[in-house]
C-alpha positions as CSV (number, residue, x, y, z in Angstrom):
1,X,0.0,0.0,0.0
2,X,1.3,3.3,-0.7
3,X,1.4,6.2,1.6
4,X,2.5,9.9,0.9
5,X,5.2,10.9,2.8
6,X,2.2,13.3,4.8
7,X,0.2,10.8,5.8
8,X,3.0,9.1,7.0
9,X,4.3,11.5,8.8
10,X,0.5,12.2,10.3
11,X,0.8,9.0,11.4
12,X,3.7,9.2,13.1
13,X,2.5,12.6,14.7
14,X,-0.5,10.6,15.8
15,X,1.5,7.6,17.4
16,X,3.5,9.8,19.0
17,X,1.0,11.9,20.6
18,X,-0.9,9.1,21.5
19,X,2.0,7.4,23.4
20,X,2.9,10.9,25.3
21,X,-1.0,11.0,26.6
22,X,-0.7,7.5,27.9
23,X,0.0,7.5,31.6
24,X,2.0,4.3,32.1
25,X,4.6,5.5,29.1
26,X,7.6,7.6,30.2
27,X,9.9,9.0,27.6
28,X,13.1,9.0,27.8
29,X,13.6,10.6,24.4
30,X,11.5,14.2,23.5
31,X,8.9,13.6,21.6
32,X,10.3,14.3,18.1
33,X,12.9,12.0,18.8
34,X,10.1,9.2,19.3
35,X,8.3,11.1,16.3
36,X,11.2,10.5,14.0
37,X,11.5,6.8,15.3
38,X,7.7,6.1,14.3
39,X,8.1,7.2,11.2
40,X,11.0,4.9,10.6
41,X,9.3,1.6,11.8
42,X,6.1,2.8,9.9
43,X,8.3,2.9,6.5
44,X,9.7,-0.1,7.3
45,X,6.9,-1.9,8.0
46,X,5.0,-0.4,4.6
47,X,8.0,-1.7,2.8
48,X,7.9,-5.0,4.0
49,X,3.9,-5.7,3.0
50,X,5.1,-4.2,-0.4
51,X,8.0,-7.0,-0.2
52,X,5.0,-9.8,0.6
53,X,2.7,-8.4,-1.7
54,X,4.7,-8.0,-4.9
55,X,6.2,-11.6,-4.0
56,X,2.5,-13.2,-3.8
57,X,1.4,-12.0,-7.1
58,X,5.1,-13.3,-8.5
59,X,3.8,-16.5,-7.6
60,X,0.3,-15.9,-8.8
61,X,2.1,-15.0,-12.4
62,X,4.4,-17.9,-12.4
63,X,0.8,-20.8,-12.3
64,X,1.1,-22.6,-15.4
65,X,-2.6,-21.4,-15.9
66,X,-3.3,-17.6,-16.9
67,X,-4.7,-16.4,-13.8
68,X,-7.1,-13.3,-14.2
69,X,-6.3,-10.9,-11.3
70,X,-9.7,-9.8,-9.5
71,X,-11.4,-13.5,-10.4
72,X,-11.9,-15.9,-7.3
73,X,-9.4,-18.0,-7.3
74,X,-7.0,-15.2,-8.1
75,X,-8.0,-13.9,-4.7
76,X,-8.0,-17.4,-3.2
77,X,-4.5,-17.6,-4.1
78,X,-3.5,-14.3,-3.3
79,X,-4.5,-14.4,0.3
80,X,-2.6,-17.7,0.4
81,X,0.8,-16.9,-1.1
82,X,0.8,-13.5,1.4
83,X,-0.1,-15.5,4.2
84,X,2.7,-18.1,3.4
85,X,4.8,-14.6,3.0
86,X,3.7,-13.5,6.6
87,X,4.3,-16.7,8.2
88,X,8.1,-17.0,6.5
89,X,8.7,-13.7,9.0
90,X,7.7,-15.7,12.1
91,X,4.4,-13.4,12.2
């Protein structure tokens, strides 16, 4: 899924400000710093699903048999090649 850099960033504001208004978290870094760190891990993460799902529909191209992207079992195979992507990470 792609994200402009904003929303990201909105995010990461939001993550942050959510974590300072939570009474059991203490930080030890100011709040950009923590900011700055969310954003990172967010990116990351994004990058990673992009990873699973461009590796998914590899597979799905790869069948033998054309496979018509938006049929059924397009979809049936989608959600199982990304979840056999997932589970490769230990997730």
């Amino acid at each position: 899924m792609r994200i402009t850099p904003d929303k990201l960033n909105k995010l990461a504001h939001t993550i942050a400000d959510t974590l300072a208004e939570t009474p059991e978290c203490d930080f030890l870094e100011d709040r950009n710093t923590i900011r700055q760190e969310a954003r990172k891990i967010l990116t990351k993460l994004l990058m990673e699903e992009m990873r699973i799902d461009a590796a998914a529909k590899q597979k799905i191209a790869s069948q033998r048999k054309i496979i018509v992207e938006g049929s059924q079992e397009w979809d049936i195979l989608y959600r199982k090649y990304y979840n056999d992507e997932v589970k490769k990470l230990g997730i």
